[in-house]
DSSP file (Angstrom, degrees, kcal/mol; ACC not computed):
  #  RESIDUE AA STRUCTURE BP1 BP2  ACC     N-H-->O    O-->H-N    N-H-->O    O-->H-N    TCO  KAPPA ALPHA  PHI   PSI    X-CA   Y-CA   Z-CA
    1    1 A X     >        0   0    0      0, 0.0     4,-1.1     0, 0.0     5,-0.1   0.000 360.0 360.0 360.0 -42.4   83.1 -230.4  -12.4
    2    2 A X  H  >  +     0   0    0      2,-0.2     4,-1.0     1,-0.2     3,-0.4   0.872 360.0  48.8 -37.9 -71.2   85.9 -230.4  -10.2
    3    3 A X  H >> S+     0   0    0      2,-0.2     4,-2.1     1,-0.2     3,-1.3   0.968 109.0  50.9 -26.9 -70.2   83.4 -231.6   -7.2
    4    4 A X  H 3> S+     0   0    0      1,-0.3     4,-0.9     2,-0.2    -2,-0.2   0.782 116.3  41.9 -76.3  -6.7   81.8 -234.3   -9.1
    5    5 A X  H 3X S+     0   0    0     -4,-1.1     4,-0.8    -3,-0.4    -1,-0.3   0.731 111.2  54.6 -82.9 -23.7   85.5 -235.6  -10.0
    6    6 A X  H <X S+     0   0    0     -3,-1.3     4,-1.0    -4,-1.0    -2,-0.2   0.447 111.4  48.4-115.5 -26.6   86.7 -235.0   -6.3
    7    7 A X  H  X S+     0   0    0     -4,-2.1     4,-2.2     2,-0.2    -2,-0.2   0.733 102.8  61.6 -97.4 -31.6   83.6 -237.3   -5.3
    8    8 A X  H  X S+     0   0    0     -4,-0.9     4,-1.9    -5,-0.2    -2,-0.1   0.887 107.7  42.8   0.6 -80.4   84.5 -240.1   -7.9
    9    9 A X  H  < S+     0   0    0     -4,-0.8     3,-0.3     2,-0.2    -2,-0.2   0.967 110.7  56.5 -61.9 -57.0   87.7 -240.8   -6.3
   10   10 A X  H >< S+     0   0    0     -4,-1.0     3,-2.8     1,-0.2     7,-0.3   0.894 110.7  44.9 -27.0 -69.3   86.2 -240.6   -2.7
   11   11 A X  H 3< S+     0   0    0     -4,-2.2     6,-0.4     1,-0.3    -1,-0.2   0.906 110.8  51.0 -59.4 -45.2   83.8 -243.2   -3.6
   12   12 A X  T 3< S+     0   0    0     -4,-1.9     2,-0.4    -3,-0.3    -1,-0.3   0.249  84.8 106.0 -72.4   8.5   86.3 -245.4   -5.3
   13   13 A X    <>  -     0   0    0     -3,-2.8     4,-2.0     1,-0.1     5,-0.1  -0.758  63.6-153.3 -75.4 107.6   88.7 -245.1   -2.0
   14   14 A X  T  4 S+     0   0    0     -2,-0.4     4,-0.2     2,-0.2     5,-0.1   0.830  95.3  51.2 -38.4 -49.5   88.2 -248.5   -0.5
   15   15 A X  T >> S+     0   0    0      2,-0.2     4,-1.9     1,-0.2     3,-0.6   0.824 113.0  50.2 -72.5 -34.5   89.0 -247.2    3.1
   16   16 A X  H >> S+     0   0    0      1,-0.3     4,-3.7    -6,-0.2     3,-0.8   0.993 112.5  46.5 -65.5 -57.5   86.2 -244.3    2.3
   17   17 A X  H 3< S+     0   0    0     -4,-2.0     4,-0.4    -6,-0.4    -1,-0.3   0.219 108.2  53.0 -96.1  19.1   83.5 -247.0    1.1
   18   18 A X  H <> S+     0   0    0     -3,-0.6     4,-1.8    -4,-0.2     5,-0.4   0.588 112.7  49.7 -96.8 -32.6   84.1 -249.5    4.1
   19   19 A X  H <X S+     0   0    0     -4,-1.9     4,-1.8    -3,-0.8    -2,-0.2   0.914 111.3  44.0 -80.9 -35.5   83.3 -246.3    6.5
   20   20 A X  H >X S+     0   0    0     -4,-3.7     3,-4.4     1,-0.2     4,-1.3   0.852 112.7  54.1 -70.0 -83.3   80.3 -245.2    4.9
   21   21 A X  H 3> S+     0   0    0     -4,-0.4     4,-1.6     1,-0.3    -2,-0.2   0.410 112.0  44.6 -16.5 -60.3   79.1 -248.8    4.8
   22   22 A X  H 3X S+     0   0    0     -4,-1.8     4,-5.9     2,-0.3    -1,-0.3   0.743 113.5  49.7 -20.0 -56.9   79.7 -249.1    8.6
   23   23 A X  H <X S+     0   0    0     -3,-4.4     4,-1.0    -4,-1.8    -2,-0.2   0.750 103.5  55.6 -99.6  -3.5   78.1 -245.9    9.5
   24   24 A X  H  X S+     0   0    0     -4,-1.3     4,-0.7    -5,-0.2     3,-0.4   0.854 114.1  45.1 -71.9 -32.3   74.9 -246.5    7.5
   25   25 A X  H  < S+     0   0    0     -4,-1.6     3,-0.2    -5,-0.3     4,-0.2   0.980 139.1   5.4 -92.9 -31.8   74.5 -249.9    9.6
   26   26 A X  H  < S+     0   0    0     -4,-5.9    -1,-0.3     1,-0.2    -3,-0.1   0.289 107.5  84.7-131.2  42.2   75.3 -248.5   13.0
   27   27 A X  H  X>S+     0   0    0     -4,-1.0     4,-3.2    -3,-0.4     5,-0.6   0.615  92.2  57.2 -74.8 -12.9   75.6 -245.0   12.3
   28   28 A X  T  <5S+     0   0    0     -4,-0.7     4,-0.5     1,-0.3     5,-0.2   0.714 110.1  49.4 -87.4 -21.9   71.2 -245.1   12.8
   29   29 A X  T  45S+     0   0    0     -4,-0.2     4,-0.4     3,-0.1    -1,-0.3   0.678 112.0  40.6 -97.5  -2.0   72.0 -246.4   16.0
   30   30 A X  T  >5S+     0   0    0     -7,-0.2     4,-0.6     2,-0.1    -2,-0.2   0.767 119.8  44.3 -94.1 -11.4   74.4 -243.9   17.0
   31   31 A X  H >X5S+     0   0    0     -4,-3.2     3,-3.0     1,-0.2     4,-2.1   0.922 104.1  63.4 -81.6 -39.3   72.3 -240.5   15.4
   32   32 A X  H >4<S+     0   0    0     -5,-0.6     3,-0.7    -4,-0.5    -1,-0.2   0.920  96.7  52.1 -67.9 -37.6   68.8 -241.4   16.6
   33   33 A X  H >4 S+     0   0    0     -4,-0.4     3,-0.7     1,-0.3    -1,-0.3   0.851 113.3  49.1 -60.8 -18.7   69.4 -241.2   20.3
   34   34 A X  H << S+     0   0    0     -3,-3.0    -1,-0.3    -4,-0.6    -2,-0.2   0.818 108.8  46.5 -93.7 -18.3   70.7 -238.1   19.8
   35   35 A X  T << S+     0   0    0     -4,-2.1     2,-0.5    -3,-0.7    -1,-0.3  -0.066  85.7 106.5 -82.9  40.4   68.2 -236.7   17.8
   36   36 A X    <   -     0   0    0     -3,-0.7     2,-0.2    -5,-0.2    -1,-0.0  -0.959  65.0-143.5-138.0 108.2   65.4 -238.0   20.2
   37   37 A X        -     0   0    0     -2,-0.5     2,-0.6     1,-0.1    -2,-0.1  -0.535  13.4-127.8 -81.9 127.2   64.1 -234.9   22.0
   38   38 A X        -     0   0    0     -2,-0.2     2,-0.9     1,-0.1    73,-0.7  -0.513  29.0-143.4 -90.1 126.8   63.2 -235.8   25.7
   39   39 A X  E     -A  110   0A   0     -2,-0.6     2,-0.4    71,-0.1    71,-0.2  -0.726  15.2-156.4 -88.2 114.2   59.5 -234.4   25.8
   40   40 A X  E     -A  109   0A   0     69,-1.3    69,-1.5    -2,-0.9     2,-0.1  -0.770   7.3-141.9-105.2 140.1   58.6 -232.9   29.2
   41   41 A X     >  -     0   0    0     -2,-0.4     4,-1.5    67,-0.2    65,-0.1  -0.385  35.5-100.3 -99.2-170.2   55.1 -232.3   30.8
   42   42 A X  H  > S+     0   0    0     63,-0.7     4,-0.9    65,-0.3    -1,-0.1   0.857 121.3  56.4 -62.5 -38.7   54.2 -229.0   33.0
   43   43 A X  H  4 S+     0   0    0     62,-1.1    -1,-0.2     1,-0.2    63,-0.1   0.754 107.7  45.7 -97.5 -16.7   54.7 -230.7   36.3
   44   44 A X  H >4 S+     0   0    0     61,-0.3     3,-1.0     2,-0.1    -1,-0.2   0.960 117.8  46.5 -76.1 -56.9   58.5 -231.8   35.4
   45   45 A X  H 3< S+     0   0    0     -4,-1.5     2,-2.8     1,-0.3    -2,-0.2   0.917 113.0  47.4 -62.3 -93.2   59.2 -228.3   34.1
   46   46 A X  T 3< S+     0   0    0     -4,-0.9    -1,-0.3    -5,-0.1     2,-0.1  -0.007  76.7 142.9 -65.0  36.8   57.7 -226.4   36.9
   47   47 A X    <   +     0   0    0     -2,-2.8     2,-0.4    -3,-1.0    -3,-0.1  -0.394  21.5 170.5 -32.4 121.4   59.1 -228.2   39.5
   48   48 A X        -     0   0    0     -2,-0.1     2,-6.4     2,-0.1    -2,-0.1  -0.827  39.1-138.4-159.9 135.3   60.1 -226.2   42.5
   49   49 A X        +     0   0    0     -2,-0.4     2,-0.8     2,-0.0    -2,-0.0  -0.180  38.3 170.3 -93.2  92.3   61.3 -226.9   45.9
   50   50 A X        -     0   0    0     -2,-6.4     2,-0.4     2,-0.0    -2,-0.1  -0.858  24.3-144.9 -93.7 133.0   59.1 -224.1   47.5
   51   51 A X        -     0   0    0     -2,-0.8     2,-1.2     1,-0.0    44,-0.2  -0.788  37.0 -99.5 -83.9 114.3   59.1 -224.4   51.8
   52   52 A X        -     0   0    0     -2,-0.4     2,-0.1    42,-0.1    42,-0.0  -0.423  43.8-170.4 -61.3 111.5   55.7 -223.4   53.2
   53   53 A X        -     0   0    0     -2,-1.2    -1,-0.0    40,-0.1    -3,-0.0  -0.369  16.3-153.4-100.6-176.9   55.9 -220.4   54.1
   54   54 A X        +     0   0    0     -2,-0.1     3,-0.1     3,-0.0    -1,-0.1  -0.266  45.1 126.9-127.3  47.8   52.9 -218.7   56.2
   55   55 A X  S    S-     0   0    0      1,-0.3     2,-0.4     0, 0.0     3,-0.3  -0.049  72.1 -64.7 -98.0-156.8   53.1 -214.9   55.5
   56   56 A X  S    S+     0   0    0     33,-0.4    35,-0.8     1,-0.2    -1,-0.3  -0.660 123.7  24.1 -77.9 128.9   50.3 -212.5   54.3
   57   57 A X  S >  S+     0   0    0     -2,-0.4     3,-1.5     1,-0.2     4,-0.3   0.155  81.8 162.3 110.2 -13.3   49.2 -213.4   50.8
   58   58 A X  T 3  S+     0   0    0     -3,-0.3    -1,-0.2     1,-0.2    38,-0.1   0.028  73.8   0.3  -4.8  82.3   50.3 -217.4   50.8
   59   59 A X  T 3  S-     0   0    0     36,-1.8    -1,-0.2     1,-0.2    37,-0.2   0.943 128.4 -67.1  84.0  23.8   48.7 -219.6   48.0
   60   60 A X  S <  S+     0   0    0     -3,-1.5     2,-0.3    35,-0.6    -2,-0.2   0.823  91.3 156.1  40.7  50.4   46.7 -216.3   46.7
   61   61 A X        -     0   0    0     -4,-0.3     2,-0.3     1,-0.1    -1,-0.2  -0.642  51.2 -94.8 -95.5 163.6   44.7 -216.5   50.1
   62   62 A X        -     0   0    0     -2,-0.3     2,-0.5    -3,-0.1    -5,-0.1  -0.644  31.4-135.3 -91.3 145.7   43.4 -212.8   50.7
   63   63 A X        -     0   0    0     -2,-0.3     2,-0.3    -7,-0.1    23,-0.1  -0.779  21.6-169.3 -88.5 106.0   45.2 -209.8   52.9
   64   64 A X        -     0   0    0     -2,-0.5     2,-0.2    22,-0.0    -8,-0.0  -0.826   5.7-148.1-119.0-164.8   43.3 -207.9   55.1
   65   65 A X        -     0   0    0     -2,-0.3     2,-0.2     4,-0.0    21,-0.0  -0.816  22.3-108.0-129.0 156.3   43.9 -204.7   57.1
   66   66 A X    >   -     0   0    0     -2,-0.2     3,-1.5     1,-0.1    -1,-0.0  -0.544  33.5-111.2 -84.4 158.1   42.9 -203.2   60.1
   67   67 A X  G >  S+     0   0    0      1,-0.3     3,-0.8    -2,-0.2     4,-0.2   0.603 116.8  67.8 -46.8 -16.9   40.3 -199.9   60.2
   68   68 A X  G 3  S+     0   0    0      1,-0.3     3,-0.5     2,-0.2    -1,-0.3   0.793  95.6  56.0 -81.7 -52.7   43.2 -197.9   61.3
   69   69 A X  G <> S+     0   0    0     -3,-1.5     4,-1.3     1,-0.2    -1,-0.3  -0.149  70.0 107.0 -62.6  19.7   44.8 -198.3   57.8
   70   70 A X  H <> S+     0   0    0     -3,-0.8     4,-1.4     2,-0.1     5,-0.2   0.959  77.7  45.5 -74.3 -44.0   42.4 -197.1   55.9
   71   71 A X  H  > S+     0   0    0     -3,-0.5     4,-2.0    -4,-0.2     5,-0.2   0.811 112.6  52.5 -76.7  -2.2   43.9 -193.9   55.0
   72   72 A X  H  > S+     0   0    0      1,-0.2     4,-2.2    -4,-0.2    -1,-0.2   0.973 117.2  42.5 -57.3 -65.5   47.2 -195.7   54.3
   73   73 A X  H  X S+     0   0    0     -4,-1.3     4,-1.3     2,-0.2    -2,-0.2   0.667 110.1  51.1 -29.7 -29.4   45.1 -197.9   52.1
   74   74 A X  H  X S+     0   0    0     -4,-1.4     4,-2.0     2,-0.2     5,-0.3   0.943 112.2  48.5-113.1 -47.0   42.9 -195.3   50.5
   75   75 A X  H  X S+     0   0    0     -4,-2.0     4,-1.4    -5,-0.2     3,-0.4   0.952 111.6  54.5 -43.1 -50.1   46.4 -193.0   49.4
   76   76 A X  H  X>S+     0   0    0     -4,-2.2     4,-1.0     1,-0.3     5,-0.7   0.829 102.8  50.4 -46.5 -58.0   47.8 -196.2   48.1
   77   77 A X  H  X5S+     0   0    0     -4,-1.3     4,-0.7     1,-0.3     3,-0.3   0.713 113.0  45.4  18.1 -81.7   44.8 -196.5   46.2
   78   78 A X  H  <5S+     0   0    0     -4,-2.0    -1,-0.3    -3,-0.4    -2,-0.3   0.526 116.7  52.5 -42.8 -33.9   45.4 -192.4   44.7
   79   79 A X  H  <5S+     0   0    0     -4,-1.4    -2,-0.2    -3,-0.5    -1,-0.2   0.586 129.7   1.0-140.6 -26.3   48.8 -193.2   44.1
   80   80 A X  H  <5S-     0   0    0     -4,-1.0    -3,-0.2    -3,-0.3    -2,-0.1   0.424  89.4-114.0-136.4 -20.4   49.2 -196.4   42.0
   81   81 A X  S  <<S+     0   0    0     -5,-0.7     2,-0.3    -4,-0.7    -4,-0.2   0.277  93.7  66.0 107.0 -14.2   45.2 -197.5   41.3
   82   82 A X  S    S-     0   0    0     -6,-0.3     2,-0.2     0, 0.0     3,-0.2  -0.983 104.3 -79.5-145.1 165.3   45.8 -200.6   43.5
   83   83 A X     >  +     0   0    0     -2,-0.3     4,-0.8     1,-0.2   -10,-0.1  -0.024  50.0 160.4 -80.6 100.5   46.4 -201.5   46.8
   84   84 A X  H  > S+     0   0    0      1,-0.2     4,-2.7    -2,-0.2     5,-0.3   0.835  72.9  64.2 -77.5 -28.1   50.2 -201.0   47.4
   85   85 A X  H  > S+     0   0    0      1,-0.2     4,-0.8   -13,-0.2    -1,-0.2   0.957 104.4  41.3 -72.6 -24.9   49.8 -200.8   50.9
   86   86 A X  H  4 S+     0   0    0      2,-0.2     4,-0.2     1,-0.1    -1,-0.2   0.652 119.0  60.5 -75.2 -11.5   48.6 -204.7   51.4
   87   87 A X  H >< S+     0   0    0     -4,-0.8     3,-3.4    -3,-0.3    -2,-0.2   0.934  92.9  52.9  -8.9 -85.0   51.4 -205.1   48.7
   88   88 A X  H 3< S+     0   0    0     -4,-2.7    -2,-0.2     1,-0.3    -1,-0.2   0.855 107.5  52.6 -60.2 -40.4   53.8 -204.0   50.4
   89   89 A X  T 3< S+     0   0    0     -4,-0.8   -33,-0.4    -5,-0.3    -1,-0.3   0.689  91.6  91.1 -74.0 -26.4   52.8 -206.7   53.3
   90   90 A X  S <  S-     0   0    0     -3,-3.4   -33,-0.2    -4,-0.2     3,-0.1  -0.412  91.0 -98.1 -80.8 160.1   52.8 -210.0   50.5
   91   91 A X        -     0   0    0    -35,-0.8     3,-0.3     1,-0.1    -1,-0.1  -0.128   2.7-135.6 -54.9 158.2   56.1 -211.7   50.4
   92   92 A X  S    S+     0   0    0      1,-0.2     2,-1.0    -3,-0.1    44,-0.1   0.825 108.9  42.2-105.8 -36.9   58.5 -211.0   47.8
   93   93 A X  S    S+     0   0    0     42,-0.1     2,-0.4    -3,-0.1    -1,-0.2  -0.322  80.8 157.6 -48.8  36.9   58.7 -215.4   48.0
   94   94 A X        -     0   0    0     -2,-1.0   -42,-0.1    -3,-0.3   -37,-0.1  -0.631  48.0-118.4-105.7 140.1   55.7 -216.0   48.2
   95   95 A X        -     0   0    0     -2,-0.4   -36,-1.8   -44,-0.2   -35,-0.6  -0.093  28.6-151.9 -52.7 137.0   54.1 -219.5   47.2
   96   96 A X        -     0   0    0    -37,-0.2     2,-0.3   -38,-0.1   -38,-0.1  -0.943  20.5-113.8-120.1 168.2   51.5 -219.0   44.3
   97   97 A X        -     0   0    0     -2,-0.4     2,-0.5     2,-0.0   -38,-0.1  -0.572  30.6-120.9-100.1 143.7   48.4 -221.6   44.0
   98   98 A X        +     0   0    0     -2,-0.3    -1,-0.0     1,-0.1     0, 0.0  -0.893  38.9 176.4-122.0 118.3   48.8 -223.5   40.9
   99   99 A X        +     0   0    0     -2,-0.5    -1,-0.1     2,-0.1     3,-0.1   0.378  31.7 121.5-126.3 -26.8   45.4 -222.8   38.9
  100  100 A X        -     0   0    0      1,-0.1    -2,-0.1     2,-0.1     5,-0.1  -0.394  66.6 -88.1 -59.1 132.3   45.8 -224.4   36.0
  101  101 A X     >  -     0   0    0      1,-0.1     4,-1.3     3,-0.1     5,-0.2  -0.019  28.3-129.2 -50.0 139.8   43.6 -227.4   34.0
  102  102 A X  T  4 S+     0   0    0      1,-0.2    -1,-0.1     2,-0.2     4,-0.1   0.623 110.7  55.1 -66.2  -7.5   44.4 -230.7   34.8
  103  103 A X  T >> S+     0   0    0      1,-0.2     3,-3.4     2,-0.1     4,-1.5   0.917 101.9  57.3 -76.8 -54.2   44.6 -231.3   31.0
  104  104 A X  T 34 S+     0   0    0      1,-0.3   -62,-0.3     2,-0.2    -2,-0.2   0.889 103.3  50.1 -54.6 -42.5   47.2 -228.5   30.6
  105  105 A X  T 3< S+     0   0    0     -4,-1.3   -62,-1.1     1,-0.2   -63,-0.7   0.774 109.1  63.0 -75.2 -15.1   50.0 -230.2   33.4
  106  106 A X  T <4 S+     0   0    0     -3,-3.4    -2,-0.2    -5,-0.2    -1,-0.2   0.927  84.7 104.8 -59.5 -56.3   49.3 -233.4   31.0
  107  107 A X     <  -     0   0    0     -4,-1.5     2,-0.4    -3,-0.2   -65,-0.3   0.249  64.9-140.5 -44.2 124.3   50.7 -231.7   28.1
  108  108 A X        -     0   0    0    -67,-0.1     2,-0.3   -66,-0.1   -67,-0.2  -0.731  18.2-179.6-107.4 157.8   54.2 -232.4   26.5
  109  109 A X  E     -A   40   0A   0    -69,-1.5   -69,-1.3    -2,-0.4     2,-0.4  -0.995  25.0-138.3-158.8 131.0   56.3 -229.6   25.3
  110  110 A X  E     -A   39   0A   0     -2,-0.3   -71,-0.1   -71,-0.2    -2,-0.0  -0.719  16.6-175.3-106.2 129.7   59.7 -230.2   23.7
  111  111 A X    >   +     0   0    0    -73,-0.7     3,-2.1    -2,-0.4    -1,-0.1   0.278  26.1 163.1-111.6  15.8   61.9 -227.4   25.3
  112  112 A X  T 3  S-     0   0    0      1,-0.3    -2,-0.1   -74,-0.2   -75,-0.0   0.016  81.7 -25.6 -43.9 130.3   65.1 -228.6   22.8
  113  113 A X  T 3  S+     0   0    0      1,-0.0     2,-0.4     0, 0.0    -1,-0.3   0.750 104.3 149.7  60.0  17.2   67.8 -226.2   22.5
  114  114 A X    <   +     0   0    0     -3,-2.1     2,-0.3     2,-0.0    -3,-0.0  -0.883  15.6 170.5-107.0 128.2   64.5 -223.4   23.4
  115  115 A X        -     0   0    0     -2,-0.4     2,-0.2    32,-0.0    31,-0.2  -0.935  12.4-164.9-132.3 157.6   65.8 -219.8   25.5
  116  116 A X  B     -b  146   0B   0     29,-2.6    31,-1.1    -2,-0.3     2,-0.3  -0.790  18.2-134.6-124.7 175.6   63.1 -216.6   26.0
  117  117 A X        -     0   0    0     -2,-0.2     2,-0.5    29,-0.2    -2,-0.0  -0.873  13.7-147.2-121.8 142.8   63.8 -213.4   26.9
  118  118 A X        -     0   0    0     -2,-0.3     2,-0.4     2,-0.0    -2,-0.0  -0.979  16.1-172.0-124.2 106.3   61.3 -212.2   29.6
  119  119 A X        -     0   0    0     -2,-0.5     2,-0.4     2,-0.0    -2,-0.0  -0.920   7.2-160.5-102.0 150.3   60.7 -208.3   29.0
  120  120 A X        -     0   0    0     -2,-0.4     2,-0.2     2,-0.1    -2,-0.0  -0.980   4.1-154.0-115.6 112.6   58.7 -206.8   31.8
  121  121 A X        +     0   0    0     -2,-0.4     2,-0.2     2,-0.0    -2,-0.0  -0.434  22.1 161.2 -51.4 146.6   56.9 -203.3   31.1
  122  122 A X        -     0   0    0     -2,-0.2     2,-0.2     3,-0.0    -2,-0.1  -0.594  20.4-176.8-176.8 147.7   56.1 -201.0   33.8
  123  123 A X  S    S-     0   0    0     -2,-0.2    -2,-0.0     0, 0.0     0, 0.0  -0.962  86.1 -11.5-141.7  92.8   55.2 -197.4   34.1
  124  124 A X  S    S+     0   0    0     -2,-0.2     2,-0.1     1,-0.2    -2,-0.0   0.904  85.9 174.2  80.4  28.7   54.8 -196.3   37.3
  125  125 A X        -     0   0    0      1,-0.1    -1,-0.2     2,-0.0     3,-0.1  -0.447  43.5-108.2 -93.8 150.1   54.7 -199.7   39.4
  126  126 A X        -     0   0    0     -2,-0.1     4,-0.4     1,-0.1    -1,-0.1  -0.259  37.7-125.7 -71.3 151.5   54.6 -200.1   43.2
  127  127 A X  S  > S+     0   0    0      2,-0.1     4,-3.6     3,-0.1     5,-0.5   0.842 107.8  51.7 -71.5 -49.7   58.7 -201.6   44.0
  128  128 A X  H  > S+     0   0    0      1,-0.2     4,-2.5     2,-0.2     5,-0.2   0.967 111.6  38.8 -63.7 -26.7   57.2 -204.6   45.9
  129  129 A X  H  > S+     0   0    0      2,-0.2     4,-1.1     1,-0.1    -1,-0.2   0.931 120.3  53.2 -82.6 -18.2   54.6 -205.9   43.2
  130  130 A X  H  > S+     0   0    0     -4,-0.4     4,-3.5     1,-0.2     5,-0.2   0.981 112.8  42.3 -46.9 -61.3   57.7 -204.9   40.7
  131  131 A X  H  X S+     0   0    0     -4,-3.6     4,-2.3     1,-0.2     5,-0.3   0.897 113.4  53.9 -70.6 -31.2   60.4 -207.2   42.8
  132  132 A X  H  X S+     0   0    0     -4,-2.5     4,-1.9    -5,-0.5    -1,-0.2   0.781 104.2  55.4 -84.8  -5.3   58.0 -209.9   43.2
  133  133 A X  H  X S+     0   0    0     -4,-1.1     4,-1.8    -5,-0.2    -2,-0.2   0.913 113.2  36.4 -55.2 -63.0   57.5 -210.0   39.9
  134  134 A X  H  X S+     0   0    0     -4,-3.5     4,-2.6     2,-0.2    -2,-0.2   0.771 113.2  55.6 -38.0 -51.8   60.9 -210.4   39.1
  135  135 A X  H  X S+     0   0    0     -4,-2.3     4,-1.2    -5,-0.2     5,-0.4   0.929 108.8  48.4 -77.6 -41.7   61.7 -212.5   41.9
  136  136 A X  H >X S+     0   0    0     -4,-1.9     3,-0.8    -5,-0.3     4,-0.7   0.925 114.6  54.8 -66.0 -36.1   58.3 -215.2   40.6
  137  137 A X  H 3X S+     0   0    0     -4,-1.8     4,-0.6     2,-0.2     3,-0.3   0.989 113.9  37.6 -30.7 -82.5   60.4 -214.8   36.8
  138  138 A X  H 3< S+     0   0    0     -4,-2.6    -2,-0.2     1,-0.2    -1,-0.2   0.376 125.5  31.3 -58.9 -10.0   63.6 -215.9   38.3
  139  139 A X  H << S+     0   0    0     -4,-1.2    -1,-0.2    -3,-0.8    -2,-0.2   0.214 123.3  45.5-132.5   6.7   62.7 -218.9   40.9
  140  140 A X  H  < S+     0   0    0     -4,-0.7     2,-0.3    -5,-0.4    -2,-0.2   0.279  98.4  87.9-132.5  36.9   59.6 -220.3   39.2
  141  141 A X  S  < S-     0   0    0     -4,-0.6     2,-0.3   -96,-0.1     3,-0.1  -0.772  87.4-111.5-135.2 121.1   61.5 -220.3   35.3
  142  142 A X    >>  -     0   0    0     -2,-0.3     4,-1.2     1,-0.1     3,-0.5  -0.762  24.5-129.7 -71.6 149.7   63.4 -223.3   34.4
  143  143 A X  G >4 S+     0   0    0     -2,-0.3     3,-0.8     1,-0.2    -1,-0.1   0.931 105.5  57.5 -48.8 -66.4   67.1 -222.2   34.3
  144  144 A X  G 34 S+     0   0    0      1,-0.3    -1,-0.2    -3,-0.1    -2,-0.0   0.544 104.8  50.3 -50.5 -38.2   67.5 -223.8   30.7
  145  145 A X  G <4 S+     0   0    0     -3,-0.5   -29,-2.6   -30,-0.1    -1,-0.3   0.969  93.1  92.5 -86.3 -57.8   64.7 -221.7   29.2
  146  146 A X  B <<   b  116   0B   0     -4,-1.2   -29,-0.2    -3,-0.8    -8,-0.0  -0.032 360.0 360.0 -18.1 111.7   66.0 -218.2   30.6
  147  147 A X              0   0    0    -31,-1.1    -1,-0.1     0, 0.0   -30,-0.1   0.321 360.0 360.0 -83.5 360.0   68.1 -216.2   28.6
């Protein structure tokens, strides 16, 4: 009761009911810009100023080894189930080839106010495909989205 008496007076404030007046007619021009969420496609968001580099494994082109390495290879093999030793050889930078549908880079996606957390599993992972992992997380991530 107290409220609806305490709102009464408010309204019947002169100074009160010139400021509400005021800020319905240009308060709509001062809220909406700020509630108008800038809409981003894939190709703004994944932006990245990657240098072409030329090492082994560049642009998901394939690594191969000489005959001399095979048993380097073929323990690698025994030891993690995929081939840590041409691994070891890929860049921990390395550029990746952008795969995606051309509809899908079209696409807008409102990232307002948005953070992840990126957990990464692993049991028993090779360090380089581990660190590049990390490293593709951390340079190919908008900042803003990161947590």
């Amino acid at each position: 009761m107290v409220f609806f008496k305490y709102l009464r007076n408010i309204f019947t404030w002169k100074p009160f009911r010139r400021l509400l007046f005021f800020s319905l007619i240009f308060g709509i021009l001062l809220i909406i810009p700020h509630r108008v969420i800038k809409l981003n496609t894939v190709k703004e968001i994944s932006k990245t100023t990657e240098t072409p580099n030329y090492h082994h494994g560049e642009k998901g082109e394939p690594v191969y080894y000489d005959d001399e390495d095979q048993a380097l290879v073929d323990t690698a093999y025994k030891l993690y189930g995929y081939n840590e030793f041409i691994s070891e050889k890929i860049s921990v930078n390395r550029t990746i080839k952008d795969v995606r549908h051309w509809m899908c880079l079209e696409d807008k996606y409102s990232f307002h106010s948005t953070t992840v957390s990126v957990i990464i599993v692993f049991y028993d992972e090779g360090w380089a495909t581990l660190l590049r992992t990390i490293m593709s997380v951390i340079n190919r991530s908008p900042k803003f989205l990161l947590h």
